[in-house]
C-alpha positions as CSV (number, residue, x, y, z in Angstrom):
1,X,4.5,18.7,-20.3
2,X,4.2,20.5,-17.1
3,X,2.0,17.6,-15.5
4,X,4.8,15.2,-16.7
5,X,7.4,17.3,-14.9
6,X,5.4,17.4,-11.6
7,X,4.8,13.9,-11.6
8,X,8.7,13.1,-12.0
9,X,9.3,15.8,-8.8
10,X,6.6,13.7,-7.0
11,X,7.9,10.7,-7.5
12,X,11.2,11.9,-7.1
13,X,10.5,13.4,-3.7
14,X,8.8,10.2,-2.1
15,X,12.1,8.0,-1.5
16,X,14.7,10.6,-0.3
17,X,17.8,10.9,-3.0
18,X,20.6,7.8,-2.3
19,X,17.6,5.6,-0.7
20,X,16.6,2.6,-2.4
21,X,13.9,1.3,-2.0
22,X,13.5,-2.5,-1.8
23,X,11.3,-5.0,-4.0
24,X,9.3,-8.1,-1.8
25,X,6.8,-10.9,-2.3
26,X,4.4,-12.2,-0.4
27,X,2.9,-15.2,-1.5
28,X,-0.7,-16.2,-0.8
29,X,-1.6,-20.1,-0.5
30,X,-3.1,-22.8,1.7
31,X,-5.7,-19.8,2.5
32,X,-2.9,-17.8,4.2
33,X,-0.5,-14.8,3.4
34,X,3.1,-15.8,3.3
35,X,5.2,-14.2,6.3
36,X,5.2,-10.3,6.5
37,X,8.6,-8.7,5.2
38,X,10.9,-7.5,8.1
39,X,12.1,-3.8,7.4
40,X,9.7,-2.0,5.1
41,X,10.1,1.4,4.7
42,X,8.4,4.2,2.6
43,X,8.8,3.8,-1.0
44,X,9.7,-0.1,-0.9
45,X,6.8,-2.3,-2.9
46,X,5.1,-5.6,-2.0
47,X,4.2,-7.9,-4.8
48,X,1.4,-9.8,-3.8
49,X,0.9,-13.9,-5.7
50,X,-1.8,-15.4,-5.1
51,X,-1.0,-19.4,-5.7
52,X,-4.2,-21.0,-4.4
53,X,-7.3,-21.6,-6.3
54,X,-9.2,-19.3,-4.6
55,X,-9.7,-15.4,-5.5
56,X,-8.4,-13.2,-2.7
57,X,-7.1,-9.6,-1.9
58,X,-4.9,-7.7,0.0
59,X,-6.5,-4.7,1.4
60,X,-5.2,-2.9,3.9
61,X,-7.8,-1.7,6.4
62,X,-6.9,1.8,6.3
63,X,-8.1,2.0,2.8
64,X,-4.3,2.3,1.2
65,X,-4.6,-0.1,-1.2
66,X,-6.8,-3.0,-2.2
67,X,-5.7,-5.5,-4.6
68,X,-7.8,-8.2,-5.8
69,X,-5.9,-11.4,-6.5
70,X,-7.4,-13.9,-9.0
71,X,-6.2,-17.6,-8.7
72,X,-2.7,-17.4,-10.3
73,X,-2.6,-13.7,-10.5
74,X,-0.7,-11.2,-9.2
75,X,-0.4,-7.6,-8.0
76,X,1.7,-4.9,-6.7
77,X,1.3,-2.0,-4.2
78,X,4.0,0.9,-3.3
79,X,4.1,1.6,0.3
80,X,3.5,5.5,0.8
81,X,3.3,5.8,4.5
82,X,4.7,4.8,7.8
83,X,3.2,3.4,9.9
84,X,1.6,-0.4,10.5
85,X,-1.4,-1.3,8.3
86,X,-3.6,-4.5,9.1
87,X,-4.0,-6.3,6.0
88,X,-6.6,-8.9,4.9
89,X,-8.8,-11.0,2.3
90,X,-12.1,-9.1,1.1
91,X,-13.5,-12.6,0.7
92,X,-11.7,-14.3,3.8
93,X,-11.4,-12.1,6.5
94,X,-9.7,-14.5,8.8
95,X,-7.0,-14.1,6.7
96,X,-4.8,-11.6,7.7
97,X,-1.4,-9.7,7.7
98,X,0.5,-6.7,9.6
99,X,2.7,-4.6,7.3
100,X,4.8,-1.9,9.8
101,X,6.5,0.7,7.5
102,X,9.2,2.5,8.5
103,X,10.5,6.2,7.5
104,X,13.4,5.6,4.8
C-alpha cells in the first residue's frame, strides 16, 4: 500500500497540478519518421506507428527510451525531461528525428 501511494505522488508530481499534458503520433513509413510534434513539454506522450513493412525503433540516443516497432505495431513513450533528444532506427540509422522538450 505504501509503494502504491508513492507511485501516485510520483506520478502526480511529474506534470505540475492544472497542466495537461498532450497525446501525439508519429507515424513511421516510406523508411521515414513522420514530422516531429511542435511544442512538447515534460509529461506529454508520443505514440509511435510504425506503417511500413519493415521492423524499426525509436530510440532516443541518450538512452530515454527505446521502442522497437514491428511492421504494423505500435508503441508509446512519456517524455520525462527537457531538453532535445536525437531519435533514430536501431536497424536504420539514417533514419532519424529531433524531439525538443520543453518545461510544462
Amino acid at each position: 500500500m505504501r509503494l502504491a501511494a508513492l507511485l501516485v505522488l510520483a506520478l502526480a508530481s511529474a506534470v505540475p497540478a492544472g497542466a495537461k499534458a498532450a497525446h501525439y503520433v508519429v507515424q513511421v513509413k516510406d523508411m521515414a519518421f513522420g514530422p516531429a510534434p511542435a511544442h512538447l513539454k515534460v509529461g506529454d506522450t508520443i505514440e509511435w506507428q510504425n506503417h511500413d513493412i519493415f521492423r524499426h525503433s525509436a530510440t532516443a540516443r541518450t538512452g530515454a527510451f527505446d521502442l522497437d516497432l514491428p511492421p504494423g505495431g505500435h508503441g508509446q513513450v512519456t517524455l520525462r525531461k527537457a531538453g532535445t533528444f536525437q531519435v533514430y532506427c536501431r536497424f536504420h540509422p539514417t533514419m532519424t528525428l529531433r524531439l525538443t522538450v520543453a518545461k510544462p
